[in-house]
N, C-alpha and C positions, 0 to 999 in steps of 0.2 A: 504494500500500500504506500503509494507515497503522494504528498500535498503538491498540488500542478500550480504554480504562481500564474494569477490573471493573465499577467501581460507574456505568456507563453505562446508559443506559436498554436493555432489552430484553439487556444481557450474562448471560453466565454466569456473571458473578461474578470471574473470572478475567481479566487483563490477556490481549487477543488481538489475531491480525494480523485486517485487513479488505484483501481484495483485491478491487479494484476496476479493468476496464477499458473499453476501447471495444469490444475486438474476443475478444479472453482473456485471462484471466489465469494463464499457465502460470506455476508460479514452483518453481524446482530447489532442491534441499536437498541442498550440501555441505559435507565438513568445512573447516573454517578452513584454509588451509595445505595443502591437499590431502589426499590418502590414502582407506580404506575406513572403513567402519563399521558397525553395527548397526541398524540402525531397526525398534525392536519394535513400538510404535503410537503414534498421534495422534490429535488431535480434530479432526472438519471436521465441518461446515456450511452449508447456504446461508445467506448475511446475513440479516439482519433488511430490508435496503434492499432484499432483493429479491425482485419479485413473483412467480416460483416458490416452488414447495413440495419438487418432487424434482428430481433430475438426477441425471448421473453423470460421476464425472471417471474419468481413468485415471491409475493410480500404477506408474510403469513398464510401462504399456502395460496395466495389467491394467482393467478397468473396474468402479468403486466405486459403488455408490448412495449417495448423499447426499440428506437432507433438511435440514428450517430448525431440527432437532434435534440440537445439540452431541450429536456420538456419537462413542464410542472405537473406532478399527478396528486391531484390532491384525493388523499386516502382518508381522510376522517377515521383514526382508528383510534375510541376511545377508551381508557383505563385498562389502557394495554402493560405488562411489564417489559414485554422484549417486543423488536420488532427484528423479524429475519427475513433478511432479501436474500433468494437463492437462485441458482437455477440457467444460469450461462453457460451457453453451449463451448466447451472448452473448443481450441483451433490451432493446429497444432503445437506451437510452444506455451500459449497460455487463454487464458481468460481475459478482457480487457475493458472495462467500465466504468463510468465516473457518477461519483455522488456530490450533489451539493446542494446549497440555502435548502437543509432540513430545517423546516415550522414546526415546532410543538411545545405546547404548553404544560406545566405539572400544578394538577390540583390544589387550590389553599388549603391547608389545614391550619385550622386555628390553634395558638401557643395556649400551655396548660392555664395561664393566667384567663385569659377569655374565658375558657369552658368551663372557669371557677368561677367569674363573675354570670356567665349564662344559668348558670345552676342555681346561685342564689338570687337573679333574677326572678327566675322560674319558680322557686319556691316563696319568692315572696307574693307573686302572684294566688300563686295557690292559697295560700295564706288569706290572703286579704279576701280572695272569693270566700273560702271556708266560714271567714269572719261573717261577711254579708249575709253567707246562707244560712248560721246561726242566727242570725237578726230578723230576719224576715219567721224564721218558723215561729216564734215568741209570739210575733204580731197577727198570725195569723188565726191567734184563739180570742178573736174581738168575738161579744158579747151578739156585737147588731148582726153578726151575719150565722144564719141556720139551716143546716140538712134540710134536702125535701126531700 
């Protein structure tokens, strides 16, 4: 794998990965440290090194067309933990494909301090309804109103 600098002959302009192998070049897409994440879309293509025009990989098993056309696919894959692109027709000395401007966002999770101020939120709530609803039962043994 190695990083293709924009201003490269035949790039897009953009700093991108080149993956290059003997036999494939699967390469999985997780978050640092673990956990899920968003993955809206990416750019792939086949290299410029490589003497195809089309193929198709799969991204989580689904199968993608791909040409030698920097193209955006946007995959919407939500609360995913990996994502793995596979599936390039090896030619005879390798594999040759580029990855680049991966979208994805990773869910908020609120800090333990929030979910301790939500909690006693929550409970004050409850609290005060609890209160009301004692109050109201008291009142409703008035004298002027009667069973038919």
């Amino acid at each position: 794998m190695n990083v293709w600098n924009g201003g490269s002959p035949n790039s897009n302009g953009t700093n991108n990965l080149v993956f290059s192998g003997p036999s494939s070049a699967d390469v999985v897409i997780t978050r640092t440290g673990g956990g899920n994440f968003n993955l809206q879309n990416l750019d792939l293509a086949i290299s410029w090194y490589s003497t195809r025009t089309t193929d198709t990989v799969l991204v989580n098993g689904t199968p993608l067309g791909i040409s030698t056309t920097d193209t955006t696919y946007h995959l919407n894959l939500n609360n995913v933990s990996a994502v793995d692109i596979s599936g390039l027709v090896a030619e005879g000395t390798g594999v040759y494909w580029t990855l680049d401007n991966v979208n994805y966002t990773v869910a908020a999770v609120p800090e333990p301090s929030t979910w301790a101020m939500m909690i006693l939120g929550f409970a004050g709530v409850g609290f005060m309804a609890y209160r009301r609803n004692s109050g109201q039962r008291f009142a409703s043994h008035d004298p002027k109103w009667t069973m038919v």
